[in-house]
C-alpha positions as CSV (number, residue, x, y, z in Angstrom):
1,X,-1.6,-36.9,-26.3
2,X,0.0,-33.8,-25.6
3,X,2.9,-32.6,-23.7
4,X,3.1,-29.2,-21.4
5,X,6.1,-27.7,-20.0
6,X,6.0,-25.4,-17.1
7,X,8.5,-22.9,-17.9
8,X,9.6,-19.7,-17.0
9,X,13.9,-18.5,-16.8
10,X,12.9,-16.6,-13.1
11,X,12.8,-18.5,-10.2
12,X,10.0,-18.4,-8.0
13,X,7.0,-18.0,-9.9
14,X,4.8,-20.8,-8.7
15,X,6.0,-23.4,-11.9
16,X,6.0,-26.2,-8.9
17,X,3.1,-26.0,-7.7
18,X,1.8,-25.0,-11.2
19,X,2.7,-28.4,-12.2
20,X,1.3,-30.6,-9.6
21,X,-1.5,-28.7,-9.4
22,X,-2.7,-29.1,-13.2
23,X,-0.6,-32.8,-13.4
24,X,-3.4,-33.6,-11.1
25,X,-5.9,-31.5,-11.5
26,X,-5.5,-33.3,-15.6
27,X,-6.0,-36.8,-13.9
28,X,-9.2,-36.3,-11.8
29,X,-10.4,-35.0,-15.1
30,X,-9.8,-37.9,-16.6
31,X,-10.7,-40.3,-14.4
32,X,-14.0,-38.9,-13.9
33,X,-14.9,-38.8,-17.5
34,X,-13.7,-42.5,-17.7
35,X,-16.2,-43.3,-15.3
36,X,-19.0,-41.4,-16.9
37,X,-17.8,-43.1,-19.9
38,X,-17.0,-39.7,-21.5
39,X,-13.4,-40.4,-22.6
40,X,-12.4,-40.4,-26.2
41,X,-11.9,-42.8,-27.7
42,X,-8.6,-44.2,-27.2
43,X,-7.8,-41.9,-24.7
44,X,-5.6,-43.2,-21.9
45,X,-7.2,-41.9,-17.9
46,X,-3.2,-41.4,-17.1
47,X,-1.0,-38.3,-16.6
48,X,2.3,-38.6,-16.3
49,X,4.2,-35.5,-14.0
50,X,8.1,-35.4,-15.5
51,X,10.6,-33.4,-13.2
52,X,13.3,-31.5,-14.6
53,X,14.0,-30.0,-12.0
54,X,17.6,-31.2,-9.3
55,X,15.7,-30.1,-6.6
56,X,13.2,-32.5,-6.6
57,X,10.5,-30.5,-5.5
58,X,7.4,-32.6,-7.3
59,X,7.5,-35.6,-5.4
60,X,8.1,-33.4,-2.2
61,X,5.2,-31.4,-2.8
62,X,3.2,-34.5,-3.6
63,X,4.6,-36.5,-0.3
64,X,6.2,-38.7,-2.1
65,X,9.5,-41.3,-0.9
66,X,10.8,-41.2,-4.5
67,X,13.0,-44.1,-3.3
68,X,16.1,-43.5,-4.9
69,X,14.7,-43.4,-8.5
70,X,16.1,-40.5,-11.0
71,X,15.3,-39.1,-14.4
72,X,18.6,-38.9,-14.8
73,X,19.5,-43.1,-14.6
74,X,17.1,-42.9,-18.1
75,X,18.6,-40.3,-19.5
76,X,21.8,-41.7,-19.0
77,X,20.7,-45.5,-20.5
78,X,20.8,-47.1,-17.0
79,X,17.5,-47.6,-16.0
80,X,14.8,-49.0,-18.2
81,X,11.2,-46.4,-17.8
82,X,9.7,-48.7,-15.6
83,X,12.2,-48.2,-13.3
84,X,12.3,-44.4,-12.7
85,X,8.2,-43.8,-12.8
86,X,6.4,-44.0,-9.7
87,X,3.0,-45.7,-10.9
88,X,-0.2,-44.7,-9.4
89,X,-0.9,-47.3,-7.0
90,X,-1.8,-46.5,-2.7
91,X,1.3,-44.8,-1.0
92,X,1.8,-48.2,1.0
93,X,2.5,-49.6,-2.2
94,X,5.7,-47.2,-3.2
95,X,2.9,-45.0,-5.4
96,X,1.5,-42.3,-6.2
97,X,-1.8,-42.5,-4.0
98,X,-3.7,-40.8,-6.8
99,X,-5.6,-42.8,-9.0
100,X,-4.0,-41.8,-13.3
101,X,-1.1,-39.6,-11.8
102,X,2.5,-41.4,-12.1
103,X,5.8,-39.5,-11.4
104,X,9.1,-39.5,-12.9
105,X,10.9,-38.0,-10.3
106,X,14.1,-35.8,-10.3
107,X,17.4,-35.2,-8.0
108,X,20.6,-33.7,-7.9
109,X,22.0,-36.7,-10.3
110,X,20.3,-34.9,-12.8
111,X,23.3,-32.0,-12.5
112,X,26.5,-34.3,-13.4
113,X,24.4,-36.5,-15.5
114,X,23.6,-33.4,-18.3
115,X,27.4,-32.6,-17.7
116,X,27.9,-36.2,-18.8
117,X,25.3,-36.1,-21.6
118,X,27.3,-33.2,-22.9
119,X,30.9,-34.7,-22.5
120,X,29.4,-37.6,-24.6
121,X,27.8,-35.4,-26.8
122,X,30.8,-33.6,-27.7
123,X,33.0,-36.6,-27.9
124,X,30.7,-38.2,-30.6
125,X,31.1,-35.1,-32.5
126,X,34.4,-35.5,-32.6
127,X,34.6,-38.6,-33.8
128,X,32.1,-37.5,-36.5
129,X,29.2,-39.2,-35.2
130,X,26.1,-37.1,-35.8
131,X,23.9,-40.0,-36.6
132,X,21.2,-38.9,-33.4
133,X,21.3,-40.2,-30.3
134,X,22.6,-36.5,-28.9
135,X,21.9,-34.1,-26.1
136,X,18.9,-32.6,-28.2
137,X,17.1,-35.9,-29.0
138,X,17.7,-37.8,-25.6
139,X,14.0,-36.9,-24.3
140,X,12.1,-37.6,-27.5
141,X,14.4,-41.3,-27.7
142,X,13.8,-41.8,-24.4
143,X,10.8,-41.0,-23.5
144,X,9.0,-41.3,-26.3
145,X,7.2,-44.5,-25.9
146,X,5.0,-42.7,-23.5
147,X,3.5,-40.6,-25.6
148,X,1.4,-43.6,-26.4
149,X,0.7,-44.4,-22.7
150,X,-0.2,-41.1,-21.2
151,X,-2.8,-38.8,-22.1
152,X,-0.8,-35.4,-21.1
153,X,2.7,-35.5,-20.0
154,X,2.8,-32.0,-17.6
155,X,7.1,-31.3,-17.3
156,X,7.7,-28.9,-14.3
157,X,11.3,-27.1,-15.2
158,X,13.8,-25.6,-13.7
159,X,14.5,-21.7,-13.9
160,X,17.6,-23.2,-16.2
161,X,17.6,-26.1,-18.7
162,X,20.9,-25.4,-19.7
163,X,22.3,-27.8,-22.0
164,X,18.7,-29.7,-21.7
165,X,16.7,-26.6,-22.8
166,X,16.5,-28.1,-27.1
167,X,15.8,-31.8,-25.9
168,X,12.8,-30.0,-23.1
169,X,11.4,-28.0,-26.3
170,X,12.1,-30.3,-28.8
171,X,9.9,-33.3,-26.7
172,X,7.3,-30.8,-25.5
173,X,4.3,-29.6,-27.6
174,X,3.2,-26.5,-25.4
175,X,5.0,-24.2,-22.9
176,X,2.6,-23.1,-20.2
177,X,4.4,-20.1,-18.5
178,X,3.6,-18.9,-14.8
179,X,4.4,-15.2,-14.4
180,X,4.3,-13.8,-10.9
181,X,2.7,-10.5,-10.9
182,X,5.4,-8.0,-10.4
183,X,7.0,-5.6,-12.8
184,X,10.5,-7.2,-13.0
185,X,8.9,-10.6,-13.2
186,X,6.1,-9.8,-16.8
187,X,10.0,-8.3,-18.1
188,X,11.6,-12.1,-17.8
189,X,8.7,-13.6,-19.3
190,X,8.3,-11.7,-22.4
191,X,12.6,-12.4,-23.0
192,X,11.5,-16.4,-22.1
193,X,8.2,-16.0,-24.7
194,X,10.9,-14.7,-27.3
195,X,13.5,-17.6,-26.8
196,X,10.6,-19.6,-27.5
197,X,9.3,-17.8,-30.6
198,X,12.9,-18.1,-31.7
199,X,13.3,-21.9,-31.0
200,X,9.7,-22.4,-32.9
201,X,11.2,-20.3,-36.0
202,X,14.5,-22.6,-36.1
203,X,11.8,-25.5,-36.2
204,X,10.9,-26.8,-32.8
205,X,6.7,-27.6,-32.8
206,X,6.9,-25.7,-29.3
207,X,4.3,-23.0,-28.8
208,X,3.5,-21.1,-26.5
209,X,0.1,-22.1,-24.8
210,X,-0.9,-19.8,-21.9
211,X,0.6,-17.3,-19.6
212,X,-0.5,-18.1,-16.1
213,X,-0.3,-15.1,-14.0
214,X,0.5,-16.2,-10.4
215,X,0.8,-14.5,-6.8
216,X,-1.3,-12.1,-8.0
217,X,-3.4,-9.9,-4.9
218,X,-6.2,-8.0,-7.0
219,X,-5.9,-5.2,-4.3
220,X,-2.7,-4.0,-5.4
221,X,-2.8,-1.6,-7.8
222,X,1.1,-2.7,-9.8
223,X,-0.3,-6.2,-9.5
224,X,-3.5,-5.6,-11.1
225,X,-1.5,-3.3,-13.7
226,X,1.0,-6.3,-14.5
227,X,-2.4,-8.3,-15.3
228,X,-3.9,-5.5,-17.8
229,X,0.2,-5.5,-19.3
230,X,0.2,-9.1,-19.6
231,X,-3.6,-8.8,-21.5
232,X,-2.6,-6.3,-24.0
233,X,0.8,-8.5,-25.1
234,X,-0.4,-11.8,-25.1
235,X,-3.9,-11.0,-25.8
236,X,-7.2,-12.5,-23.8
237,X,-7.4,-15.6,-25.4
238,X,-3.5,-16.2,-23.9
239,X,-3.9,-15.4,-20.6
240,X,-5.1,-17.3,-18.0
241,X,-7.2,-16.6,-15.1
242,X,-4.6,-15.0,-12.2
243,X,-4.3,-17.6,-9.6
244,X,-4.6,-15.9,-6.6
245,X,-2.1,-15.2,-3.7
246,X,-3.1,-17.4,-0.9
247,X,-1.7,-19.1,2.1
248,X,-4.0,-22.6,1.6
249,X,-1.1,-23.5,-0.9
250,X,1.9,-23.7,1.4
251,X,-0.6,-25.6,3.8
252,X,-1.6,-27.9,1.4
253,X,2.0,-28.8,0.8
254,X,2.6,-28.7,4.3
255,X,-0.3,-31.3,4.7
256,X,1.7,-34.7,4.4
257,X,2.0,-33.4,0.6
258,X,-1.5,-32.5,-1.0
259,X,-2.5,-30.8,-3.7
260,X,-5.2,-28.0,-3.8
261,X,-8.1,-30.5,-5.0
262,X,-7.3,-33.1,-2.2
263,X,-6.8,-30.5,0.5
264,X,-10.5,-30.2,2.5
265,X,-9.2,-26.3,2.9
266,X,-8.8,-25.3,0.1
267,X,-12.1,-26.8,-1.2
268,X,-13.3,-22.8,-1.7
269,X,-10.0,-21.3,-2.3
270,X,-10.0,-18.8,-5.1
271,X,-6.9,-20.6,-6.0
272,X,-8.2,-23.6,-6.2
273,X,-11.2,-22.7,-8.3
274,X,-8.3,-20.8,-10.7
275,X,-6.1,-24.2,-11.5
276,X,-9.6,-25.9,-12.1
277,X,-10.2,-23.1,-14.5
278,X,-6.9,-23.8,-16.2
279,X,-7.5,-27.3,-16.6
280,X,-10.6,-26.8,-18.3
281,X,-9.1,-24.2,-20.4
282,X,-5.9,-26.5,-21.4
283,X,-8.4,-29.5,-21.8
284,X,-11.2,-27.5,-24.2
């Protein structure tokens, strides 16, 4: 199995929606070459979306009632895993309503529970206690065990890991980074791409996988520029297909919560057709 993170320091660059859209675009994959009998073999039809992120924002943008449950009870050894994922059973049943899609969701808890991580953290190190269980290994001990129940694990993050930013990139195999198509915006990726590089040099199996450019309008001139930039850094094989600016995404969301493949709109959305491309890219 393999484990993305959606990650980019700037706010506002489309990571959310990045995230569920290729969480589940990852699943119908899967599920439809389970049925064709296509899988291989022992390959596990499931994805599991992991939010990072206080806001919350994946189980909003999937219309989801996360129902109180936190990545941050785990984290913090109060809840066992079953308790914190949403499975992927009808939304009448307190799921997912998407057939291989589960949710671990996140809320503000997740704030003064890293503060706590790191108080605990600290206070073993004083004692002398460096035998694991610290603020950089808390993902891989906890959620480890589903690496062997989940085909891709897709993490959407916030714009600031903070003290969480090792255990994120020590758990995760790939970074997928969404860049919005401005100037200032290719500038913050290629410092986040460097932190990145540097964590991977000090030993962390993180790479970077793809650079997704986002809001990008191909009739703009700078926007088309950024593109070319981002091309000639990264190189071709490293940069995705631009998902394009439309307004079908923020009225997918606003549909009761849907994604662009279950939102009848957006059937022929150039957007739609891009985050198809990207999971066949990440999946080949």
């Amino acid at each position: 199995m393999t484990v993305l993170a959606i990650v980019n320091r700037k706010g506002g660059v489309g990571k959310t929606t990045t995230a569920v859209n290729l969480a589940h675009g990852l699943s119908l994959k899967l599920q439809a070459g389970a049925k064709n009998g296509a899988e291989a073999a022992g390959a596990r039809p499931r994805v599991l979306l992991l939010d990072m992120d206080p806001q919350g924002n994946c189980a909003a943008a999937l219309g989801i009632d996360p129902g109180g449950r936190c990545i941050s009870d785990l984290l913090a050894g109060r809840a066992a895993l079953r308790d914190v994922v949403i499975p992927d059973t009808p939304r009448e049943r307190g799921g997912t309503g998407r057939p291989g899609l589960f949710l671990i969701p996140a809320t503000e808890r997740l704030v003064d529970v890293t503060e706590e991580l790191l108080i605990r953290d600290f206070q073993s190190y004083r004692r002398g206690k460096t035998e694991g269980g610290g603020l950089d290994d808390v993902l891989v001990e906890r959620l480890g065990p589903l690496r062997e129940a989940f085909a891709w694990i897709v993490i959407d993050c916030p714009p600031s890991l903070g003290s969480l930013t090792t255990a994120v990139y020590r758990f995760a195999d790939k970074a997928v980074v969404p860049v919005r198509t401005a100037m200032l915006d290719a500038a913050g990726a290629a410092q986040h791409t460097t932190l990145i590089n540097e964590l991977q040099a000090d030993g962390l199996p993180i790479q970077v996988s793809l650079i997704l450019p986002t809001f990008f309008e191909p009739r703009q001139v700078l926007a088309r520029q950024v593109y070319q930039d981002l091309v000639d850094k990264y190189g071709r094989s490293r940069v995705a297909v631009p998902i394009i600016q439309s307004v079908v995404v923020q009225q997918a969301q606003a549909a009761g919560g849907s994604t662009l493949f279950e939102y009848p709109p957006a059937a022929d959305s150039p957007a739609t057709a891009a985050y198809g491309r990207l999971v066949e890219r990440i999946t080949n």
